[in-house]
N, CA, C and O atoms as a CHARMM CRD file, in Angstrom:
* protein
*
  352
    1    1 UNK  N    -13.34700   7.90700 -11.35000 PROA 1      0.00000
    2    1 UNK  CA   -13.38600   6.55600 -11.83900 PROA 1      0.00000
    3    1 UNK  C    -13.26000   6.59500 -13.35700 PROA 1      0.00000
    4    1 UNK  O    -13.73500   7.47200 -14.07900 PROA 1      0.00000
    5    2 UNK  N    -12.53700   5.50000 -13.76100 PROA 2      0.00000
    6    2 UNK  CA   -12.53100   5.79100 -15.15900 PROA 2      0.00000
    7    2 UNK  C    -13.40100   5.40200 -16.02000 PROA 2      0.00000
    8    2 UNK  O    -13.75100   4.24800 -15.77600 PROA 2      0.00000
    9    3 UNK  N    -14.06700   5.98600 -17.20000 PROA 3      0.00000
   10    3 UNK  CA   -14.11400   5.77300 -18.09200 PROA 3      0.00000
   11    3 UNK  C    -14.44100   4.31800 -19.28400 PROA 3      0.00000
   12    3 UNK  O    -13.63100   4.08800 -20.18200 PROA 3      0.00000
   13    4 UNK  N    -15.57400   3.55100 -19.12100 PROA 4      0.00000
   14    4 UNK  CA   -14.90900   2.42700 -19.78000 PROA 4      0.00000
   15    4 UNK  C    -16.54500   2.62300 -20.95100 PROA 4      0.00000
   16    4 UNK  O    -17.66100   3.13200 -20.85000 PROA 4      0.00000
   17    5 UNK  N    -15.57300   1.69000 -22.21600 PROA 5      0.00000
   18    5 UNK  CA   -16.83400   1.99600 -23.12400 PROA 5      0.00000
   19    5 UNK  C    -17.45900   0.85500 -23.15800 PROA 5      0.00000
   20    5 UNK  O    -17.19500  -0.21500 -22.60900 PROA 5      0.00000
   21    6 UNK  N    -18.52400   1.24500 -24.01900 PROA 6      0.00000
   22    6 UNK  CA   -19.61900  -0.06000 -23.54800 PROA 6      0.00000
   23    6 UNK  C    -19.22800  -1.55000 -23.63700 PROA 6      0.00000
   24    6 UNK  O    -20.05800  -2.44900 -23.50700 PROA 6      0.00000
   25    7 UNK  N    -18.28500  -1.70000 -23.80200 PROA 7      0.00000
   26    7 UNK  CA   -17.78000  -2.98300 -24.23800 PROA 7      0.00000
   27    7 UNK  C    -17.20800  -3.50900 -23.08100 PROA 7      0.00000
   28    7 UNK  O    -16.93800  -4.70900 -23.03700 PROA 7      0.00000
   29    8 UNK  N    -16.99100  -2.78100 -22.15400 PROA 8      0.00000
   30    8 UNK  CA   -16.26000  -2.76700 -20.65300 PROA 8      0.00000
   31    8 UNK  C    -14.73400  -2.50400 -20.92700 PROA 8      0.00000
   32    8 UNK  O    -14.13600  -2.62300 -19.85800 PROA 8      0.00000
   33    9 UNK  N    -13.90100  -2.19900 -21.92900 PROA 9      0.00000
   34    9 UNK  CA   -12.44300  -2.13300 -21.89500 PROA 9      0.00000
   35    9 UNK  C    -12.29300  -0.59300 -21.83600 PROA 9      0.00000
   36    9 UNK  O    -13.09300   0.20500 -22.32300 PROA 9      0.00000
   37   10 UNK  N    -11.20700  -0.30400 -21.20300 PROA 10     0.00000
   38   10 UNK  CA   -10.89100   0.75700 -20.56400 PROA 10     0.00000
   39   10 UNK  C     -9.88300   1.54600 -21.83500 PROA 10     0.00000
   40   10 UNK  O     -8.89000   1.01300 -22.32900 PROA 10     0.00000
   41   11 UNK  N    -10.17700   2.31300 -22.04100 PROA 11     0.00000
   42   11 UNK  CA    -9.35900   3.50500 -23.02700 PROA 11     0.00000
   43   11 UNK  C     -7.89900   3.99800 -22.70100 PROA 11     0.00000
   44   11 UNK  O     -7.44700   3.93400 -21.55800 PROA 11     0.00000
   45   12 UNK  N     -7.18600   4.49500 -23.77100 PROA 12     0.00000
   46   12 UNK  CA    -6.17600   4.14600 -23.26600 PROA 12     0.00000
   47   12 UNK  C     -5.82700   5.62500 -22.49400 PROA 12     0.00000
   48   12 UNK  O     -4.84200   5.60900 -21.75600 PROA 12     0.00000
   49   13 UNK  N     -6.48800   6.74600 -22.60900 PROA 13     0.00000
   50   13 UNK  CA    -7.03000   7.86000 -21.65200 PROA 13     0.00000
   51   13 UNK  C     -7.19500   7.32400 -20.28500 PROA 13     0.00000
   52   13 UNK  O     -6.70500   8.00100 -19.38100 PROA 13     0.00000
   53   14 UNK  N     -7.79800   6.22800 -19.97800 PROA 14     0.00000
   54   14 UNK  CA    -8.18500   5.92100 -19.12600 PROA 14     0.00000
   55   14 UNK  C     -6.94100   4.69700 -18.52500 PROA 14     0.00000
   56   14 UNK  O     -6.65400   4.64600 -17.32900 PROA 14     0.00000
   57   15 UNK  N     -6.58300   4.18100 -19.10500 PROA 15     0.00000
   58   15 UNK  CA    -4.96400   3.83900 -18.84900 PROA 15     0.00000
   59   15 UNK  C     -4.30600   4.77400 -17.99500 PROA 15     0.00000
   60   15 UNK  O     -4.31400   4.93100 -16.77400 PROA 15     0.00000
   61   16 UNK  N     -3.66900   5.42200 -19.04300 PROA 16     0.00000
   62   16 UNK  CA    -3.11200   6.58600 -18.65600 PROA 16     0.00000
   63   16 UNK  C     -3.20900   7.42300 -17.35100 PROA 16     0.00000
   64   16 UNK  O     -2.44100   7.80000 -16.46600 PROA 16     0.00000
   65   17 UNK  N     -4.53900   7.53200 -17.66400 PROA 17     0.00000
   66   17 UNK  CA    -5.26400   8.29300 -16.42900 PROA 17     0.00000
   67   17 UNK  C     -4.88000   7.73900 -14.71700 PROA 17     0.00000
   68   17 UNK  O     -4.62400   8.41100 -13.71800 PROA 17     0.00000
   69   18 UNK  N     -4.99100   5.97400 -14.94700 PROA 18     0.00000
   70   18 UNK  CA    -4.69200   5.30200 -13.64000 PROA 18     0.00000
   71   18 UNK  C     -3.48100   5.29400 -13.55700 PROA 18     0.00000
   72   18 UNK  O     -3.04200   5.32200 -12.40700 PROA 18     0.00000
   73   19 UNK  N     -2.40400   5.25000 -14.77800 PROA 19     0.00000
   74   19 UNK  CA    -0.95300   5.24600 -13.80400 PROA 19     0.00000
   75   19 UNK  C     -0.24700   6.66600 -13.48600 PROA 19     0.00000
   76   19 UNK  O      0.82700   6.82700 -12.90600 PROA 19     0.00000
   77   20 UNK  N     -1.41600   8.00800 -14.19000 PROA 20     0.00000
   78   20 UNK  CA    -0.48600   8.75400 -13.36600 PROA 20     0.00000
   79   20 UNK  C     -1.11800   9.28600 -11.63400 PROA 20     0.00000
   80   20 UNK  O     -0.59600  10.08500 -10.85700 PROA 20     0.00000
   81   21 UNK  N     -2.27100   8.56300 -11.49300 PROA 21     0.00000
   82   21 UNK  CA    -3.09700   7.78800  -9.94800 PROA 21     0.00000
   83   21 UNK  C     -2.04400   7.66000  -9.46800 PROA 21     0.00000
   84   21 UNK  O     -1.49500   8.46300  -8.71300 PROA 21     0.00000
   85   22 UNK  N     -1.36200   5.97300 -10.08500 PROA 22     0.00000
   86   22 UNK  CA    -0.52400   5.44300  -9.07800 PROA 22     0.00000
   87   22 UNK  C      1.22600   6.08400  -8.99000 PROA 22     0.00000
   88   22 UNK  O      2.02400   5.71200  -8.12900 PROA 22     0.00000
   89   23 UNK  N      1.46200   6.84500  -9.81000 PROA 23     0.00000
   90   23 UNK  CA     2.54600   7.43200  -9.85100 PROA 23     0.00000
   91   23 UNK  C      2.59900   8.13800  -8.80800 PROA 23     0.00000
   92   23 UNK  O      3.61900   8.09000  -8.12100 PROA 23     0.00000
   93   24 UNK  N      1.63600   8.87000  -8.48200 PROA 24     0.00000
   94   24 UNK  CA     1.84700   9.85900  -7.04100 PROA 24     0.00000
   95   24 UNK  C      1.48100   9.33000  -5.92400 PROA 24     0.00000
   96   24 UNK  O      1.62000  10.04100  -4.92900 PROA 24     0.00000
   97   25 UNK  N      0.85600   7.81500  -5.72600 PROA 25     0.00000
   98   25 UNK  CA     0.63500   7.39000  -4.28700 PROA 25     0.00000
   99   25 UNK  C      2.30100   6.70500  -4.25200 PROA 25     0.00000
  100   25 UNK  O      2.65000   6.77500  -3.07400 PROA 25     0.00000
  101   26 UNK  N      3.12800   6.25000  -4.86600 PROA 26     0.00000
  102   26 UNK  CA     4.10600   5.84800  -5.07400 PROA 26     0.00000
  103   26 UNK  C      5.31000   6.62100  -4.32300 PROA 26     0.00000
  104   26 UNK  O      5.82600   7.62400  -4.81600 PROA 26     0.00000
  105   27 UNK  N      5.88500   5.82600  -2.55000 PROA 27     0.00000
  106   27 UNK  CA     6.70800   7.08400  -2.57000 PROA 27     0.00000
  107   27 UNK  C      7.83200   7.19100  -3.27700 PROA 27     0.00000
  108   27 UNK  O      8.27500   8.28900  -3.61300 PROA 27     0.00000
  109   28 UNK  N      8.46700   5.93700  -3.60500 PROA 28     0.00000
  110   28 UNK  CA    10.26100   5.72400  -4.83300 PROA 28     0.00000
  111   28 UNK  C      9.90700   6.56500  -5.72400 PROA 28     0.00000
  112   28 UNK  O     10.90200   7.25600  -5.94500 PROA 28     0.00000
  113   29 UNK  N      8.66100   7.05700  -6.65700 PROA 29     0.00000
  114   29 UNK  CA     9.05600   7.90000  -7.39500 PROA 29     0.00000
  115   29 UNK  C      8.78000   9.34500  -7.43500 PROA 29     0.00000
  116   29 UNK  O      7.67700   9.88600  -7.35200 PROA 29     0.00000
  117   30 UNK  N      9.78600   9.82400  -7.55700 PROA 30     0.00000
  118   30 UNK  CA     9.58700  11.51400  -7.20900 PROA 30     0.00000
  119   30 UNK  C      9.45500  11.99400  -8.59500 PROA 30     0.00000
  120   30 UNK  O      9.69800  11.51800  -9.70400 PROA 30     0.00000
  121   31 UNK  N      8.91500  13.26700  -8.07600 PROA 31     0.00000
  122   31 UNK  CA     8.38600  14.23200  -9.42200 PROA 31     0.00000
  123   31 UNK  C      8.87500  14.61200 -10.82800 PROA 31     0.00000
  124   31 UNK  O      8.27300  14.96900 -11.84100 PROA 31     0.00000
  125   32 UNK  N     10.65500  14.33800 -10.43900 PROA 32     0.00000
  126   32 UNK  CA    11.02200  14.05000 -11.82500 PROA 32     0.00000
  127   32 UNK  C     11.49300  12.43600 -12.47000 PROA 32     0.00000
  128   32 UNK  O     11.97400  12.13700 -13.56300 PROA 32     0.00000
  129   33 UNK  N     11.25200  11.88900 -11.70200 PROA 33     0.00000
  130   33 UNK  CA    11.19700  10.26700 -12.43700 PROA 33     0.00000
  131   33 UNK  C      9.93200  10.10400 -12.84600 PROA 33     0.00000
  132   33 UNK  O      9.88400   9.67200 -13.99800 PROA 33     0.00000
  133   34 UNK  N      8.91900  10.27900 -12.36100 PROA 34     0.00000
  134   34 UNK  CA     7.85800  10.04500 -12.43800 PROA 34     0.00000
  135   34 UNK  C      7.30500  10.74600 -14.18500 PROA 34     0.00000
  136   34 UNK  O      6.75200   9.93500 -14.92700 PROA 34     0.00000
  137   35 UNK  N      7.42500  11.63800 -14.49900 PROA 35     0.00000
  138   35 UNK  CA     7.13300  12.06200 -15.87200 PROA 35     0.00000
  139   35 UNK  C      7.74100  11.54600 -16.92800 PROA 35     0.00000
  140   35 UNK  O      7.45400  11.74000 -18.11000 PROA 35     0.00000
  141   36 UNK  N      8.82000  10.69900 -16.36600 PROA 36     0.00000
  142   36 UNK  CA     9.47000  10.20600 -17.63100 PROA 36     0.00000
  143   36 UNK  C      9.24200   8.61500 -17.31200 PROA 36     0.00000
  144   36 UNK  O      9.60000   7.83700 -18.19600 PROA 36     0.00000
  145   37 UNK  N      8.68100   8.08000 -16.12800 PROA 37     0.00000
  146   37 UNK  CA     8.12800   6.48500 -15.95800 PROA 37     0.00000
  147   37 UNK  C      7.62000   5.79200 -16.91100 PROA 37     0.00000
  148   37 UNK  O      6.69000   6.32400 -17.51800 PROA 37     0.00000
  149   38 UNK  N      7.99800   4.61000 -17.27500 PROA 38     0.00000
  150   38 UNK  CA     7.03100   4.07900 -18.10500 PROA 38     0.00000
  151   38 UNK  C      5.85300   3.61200 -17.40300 PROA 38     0.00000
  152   38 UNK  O      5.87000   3.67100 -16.17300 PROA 38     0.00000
  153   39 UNK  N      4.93800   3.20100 -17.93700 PROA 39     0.00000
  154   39 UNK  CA     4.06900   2.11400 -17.44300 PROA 39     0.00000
  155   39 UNK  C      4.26500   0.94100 -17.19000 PROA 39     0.00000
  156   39 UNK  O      3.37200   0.24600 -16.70500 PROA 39     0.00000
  157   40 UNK  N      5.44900   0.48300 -17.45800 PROA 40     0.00000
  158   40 UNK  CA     5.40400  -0.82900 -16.84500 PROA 40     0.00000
  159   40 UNK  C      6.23100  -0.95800 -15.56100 PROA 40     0.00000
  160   40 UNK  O      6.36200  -1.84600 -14.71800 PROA 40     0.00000
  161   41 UNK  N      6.87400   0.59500 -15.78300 PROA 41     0.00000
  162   41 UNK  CA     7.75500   0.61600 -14.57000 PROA 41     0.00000
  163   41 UNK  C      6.99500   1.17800 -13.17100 PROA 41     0.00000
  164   41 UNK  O      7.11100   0.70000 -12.04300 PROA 41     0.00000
  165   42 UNK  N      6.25900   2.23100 -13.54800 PROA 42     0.00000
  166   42 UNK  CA     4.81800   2.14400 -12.38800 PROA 42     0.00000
  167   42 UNK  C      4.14200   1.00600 -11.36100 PROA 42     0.00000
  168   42 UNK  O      4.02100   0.88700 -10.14200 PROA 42     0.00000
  169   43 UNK  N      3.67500   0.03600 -12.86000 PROA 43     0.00000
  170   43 UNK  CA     3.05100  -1.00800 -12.15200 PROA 43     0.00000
  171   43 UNK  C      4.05100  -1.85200 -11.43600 PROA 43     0.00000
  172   43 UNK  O      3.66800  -2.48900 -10.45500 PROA 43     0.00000
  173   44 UNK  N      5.51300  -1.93500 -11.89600 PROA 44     0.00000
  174   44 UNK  CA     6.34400  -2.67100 -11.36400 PROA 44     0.00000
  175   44 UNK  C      6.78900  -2.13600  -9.19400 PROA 44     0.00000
  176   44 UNK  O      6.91400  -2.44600  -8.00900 PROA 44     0.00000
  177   45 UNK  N      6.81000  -1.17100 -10.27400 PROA 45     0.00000
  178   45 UNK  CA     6.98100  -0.03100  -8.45600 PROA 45     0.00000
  179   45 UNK  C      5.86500  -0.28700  -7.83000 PROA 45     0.00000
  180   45 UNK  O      6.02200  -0.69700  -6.68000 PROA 45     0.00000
  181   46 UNK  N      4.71400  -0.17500  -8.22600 PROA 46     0.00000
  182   46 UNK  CA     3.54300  -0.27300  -7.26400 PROA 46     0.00000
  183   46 UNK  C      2.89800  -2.12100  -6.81600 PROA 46     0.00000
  184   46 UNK  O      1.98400  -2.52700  -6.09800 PROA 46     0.00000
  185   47 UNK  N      3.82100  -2.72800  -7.58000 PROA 47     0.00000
  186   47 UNK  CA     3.84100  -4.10100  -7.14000 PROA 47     0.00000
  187   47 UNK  C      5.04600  -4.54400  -6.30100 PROA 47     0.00000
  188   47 UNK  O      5.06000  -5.64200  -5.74500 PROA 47     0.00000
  189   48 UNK  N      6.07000  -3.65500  -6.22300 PROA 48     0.00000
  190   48 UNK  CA     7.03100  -3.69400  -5.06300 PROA 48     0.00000
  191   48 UNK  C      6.59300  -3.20400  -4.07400 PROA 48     0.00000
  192   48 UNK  O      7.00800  -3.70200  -3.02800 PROA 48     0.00000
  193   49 UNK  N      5.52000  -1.96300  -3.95500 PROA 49     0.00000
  194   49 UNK  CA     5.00200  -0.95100  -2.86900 PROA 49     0.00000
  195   49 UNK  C      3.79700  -1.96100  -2.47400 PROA 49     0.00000
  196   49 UNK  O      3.28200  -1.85000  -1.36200 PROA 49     0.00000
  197   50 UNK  N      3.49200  -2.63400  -3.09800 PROA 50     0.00000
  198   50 UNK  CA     2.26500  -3.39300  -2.02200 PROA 50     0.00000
  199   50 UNK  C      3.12200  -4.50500  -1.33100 PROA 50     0.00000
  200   50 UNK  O      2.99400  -4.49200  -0.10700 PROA 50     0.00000
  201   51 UNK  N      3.70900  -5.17300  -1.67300 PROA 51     0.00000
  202   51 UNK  CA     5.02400  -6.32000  -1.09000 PROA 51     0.00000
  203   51 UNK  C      5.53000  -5.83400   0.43100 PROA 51     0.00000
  204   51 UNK  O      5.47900  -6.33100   1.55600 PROA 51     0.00000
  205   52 UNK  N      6.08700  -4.49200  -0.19400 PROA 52     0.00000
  206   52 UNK  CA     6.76700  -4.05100   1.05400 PROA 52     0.00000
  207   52 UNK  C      5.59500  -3.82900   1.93600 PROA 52     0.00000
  208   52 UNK  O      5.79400  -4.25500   3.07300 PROA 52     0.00000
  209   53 UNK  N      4.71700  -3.41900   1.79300 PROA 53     0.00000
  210   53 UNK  CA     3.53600  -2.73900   2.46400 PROA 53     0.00000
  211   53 UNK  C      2.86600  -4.51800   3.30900 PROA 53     0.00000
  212   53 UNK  O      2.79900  -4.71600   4.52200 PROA 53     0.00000
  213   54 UNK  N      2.55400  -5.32300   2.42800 PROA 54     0.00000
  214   54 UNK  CA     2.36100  -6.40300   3.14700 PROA 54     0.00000
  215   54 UNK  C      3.31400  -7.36400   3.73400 PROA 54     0.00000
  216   54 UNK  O      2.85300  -8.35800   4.29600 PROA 54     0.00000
  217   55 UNK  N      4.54800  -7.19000   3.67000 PROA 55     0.00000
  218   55 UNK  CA     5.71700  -7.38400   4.82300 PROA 55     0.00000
  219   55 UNK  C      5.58600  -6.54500   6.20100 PROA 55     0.00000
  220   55 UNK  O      5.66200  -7.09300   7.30100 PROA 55     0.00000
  221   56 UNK  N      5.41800  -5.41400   6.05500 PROA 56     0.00000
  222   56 UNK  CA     5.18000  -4.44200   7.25900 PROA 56     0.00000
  223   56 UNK  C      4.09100  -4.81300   7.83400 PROA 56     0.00000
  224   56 UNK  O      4.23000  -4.70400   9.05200 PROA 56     0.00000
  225   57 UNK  N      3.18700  -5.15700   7.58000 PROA 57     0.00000
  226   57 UNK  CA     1.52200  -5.65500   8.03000 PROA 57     0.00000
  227   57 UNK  C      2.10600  -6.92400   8.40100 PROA 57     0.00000
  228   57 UNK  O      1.98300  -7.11000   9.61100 PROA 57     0.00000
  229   58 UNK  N      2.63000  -7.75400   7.86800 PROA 58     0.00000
  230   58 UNK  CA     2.77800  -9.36200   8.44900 PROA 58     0.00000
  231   58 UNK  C      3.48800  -9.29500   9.88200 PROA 58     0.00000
  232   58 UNK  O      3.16800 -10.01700  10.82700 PROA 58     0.00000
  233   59 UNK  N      4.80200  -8.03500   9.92000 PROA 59     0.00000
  234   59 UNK  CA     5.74700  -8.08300  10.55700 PROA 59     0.00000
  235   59 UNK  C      4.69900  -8.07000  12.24800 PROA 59     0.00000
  236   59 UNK  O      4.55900  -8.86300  13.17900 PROA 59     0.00000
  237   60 UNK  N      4.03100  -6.35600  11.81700 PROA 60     0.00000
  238   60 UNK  CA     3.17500  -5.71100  12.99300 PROA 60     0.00000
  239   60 UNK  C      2.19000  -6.70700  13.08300 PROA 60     0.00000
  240   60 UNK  O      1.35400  -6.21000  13.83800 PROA 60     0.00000
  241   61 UNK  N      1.78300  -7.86900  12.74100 PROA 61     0.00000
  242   61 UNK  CA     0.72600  -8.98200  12.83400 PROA 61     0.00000
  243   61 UNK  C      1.82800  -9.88600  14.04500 PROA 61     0.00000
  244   61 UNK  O      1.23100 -10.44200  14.96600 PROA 61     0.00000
  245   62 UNK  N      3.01000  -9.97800  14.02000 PROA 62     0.00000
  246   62 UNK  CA     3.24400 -11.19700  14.05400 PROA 62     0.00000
  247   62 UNK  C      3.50600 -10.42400  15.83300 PROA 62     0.00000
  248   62 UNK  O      2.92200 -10.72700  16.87400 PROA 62     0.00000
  249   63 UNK  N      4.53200  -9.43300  15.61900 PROA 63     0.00000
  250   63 UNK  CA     4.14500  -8.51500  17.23600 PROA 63     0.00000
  251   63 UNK  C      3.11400  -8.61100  17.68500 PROA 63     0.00000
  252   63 UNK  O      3.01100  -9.19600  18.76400 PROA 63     0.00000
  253   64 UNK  N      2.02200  -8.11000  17.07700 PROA 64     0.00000
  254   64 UNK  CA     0.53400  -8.12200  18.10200 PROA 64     0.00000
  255   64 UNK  C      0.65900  -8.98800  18.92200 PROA 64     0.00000
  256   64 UNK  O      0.83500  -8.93700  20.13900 PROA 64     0.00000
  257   65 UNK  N      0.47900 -10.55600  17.58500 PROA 65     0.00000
  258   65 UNK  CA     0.15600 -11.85400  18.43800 PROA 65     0.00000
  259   65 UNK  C      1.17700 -12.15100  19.29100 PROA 65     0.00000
  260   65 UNK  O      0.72200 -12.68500  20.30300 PROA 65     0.00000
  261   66 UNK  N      2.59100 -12.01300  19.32300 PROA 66     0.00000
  262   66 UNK  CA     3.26200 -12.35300  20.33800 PROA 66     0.00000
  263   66 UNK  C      3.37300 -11.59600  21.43500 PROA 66     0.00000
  264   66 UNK  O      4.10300 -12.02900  22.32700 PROA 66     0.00000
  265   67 UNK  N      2.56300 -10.06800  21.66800 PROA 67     0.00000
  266   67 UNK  CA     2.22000  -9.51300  22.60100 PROA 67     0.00000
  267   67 UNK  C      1.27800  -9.54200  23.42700 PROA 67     0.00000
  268   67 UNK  O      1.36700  -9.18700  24.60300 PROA 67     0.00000
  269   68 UNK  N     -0.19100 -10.18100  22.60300 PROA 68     0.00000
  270   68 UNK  CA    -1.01900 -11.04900  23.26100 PROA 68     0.00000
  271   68 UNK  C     -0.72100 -12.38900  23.78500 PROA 68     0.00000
  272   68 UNK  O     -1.34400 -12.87500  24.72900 PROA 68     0.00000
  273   69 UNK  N      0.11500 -12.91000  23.24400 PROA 69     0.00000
  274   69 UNK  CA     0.17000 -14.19100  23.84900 PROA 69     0.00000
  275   69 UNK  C      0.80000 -14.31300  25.12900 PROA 69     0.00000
  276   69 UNK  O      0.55900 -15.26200  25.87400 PROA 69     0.00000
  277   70 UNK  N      1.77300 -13.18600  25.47700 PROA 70     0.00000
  278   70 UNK  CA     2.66100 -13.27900  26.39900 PROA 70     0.00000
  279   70 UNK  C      1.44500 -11.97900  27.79000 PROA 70     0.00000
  280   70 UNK  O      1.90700 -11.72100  28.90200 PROA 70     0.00000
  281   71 UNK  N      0.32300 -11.53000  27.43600 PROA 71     0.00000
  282   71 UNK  CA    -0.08100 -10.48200  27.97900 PROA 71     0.00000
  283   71 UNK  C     -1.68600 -11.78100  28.58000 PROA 71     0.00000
  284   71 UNK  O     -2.17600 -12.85900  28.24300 PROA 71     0.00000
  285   72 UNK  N     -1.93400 -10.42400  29.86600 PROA 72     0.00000
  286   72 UNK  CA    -3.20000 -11.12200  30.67100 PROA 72     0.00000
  287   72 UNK  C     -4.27200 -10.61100  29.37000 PROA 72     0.00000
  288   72 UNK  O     -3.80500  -9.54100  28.98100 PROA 72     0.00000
  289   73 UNK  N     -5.20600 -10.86700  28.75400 PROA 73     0.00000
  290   73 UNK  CA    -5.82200 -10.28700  27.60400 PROA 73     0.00000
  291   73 UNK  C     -6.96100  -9.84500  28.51100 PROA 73     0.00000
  292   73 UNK  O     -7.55100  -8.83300  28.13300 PROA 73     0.00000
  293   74 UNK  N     -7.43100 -10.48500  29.77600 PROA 74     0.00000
  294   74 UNK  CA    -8.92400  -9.96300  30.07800 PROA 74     0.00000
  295   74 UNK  C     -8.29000  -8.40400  31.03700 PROA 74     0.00000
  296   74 UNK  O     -9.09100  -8.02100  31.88900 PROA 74     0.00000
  297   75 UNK  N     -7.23700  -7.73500  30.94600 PROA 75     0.00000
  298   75 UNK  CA    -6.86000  -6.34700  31.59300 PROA 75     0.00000
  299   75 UNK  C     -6.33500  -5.65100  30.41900 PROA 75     0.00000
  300   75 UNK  O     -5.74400  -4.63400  30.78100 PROA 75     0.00000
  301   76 UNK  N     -6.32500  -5.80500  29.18400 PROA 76     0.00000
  302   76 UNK  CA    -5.12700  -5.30500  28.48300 PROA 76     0.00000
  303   76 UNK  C     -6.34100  -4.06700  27.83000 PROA 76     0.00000
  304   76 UNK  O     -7.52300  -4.36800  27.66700 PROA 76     0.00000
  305   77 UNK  N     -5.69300  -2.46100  27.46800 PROA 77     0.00000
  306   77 UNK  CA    -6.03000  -1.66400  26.48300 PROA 77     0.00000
  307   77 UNK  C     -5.82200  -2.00500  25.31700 PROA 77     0.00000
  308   77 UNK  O     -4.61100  -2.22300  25.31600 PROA 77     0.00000
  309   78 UNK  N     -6.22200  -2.21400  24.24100 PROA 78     0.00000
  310   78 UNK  CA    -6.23600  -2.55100  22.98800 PROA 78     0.00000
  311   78 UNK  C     -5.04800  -1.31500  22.21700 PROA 78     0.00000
  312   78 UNK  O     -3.88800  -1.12100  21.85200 PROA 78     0.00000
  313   79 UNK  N     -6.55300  -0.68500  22.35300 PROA 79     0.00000
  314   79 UNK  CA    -6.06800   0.52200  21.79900 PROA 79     0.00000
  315   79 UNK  C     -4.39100   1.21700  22.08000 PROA 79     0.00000
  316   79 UNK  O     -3.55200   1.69400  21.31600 PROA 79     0.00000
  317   80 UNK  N     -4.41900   1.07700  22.97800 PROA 80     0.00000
  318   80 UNK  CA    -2.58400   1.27800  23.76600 PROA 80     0.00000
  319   80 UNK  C     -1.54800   0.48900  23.40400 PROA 80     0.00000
  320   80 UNK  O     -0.37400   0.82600  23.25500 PROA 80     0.00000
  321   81 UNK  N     -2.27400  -1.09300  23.20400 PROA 81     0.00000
  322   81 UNK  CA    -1.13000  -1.63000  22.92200 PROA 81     0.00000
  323   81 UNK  C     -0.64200  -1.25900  21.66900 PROA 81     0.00000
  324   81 UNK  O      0.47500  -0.81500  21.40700 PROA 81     0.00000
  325   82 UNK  N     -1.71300  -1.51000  20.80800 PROA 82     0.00000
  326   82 UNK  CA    -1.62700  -1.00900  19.18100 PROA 82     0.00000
  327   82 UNK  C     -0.78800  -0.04200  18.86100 PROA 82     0.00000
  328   82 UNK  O      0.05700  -0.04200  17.96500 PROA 82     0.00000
  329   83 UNK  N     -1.12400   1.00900  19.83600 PROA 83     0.00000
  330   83 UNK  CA    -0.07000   2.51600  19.46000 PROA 83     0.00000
  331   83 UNK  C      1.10200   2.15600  19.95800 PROA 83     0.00000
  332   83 UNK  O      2.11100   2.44900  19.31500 PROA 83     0.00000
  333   84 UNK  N      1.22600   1.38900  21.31000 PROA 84     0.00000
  334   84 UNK  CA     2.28500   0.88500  21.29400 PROA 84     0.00000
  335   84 UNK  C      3.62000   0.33100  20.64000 PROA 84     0.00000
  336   84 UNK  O      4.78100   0.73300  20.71500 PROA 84     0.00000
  337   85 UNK  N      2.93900  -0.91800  19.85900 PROA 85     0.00000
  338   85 UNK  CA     3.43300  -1.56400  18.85200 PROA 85     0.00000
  339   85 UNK  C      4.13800  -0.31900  17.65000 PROA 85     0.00000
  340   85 UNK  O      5.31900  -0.01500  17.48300 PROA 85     0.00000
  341   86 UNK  N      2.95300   0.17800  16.98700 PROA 86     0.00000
  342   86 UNK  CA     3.37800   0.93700  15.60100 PROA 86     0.00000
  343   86 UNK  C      4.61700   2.05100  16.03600 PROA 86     0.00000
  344   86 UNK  O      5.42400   2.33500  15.15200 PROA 86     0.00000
  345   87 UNK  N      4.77200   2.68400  17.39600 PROA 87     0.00000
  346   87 UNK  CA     6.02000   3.73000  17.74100 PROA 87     0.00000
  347   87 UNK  C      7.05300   2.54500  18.32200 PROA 87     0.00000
  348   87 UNK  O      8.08500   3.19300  18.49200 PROA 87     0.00000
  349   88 UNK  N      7.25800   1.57600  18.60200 PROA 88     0.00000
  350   88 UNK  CA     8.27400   1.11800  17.96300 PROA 88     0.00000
  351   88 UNK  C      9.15600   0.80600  16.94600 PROA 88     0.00000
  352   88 UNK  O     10.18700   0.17900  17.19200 PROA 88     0.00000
């Protein structure tokens, strides 16, 4: 966790520190883009990577419910359908 001084603002060590965090959960940037990234291009990537990430969640939301809706719910495995869903 980083670092913050008593004032509560975060250093710029501690900046630093979080975007090269998010540089490697990031999969678009690989090991040699990534050292030469700016910071604004990080946060930009990692604000495209949550987008896409909550498109994929809306998508597999919207399957569930139309798999429950069309399914008997008081026989159904949960758990099965779920794995179901995501290996499609």
């Amino acid at each position: 966790m980083p670092r913050r001084r008593s004032s509560g603002a975060l250093t710029e060590d501690d900046i630093n520190e979080l975007i090269f965090k998010l540089q490697a959960l990031l999969p678009q940037l690989n090991q040699r883009q990534a050292s030469r990234a700016s910071a604004s291009r990080v946060l930009k990537e990692t604000c495209r990577y949550i987008r896409k990430l909550r498109t994929e969640v809306d998508g597999l939301s919207e399957r569930l419910s139309q798999l429950l809706d069309s399914m008997d719910i008081s026989n159904i495995d949960i758990e099965s359908l779920v794995i179901s869903i995501l290996q499609q």
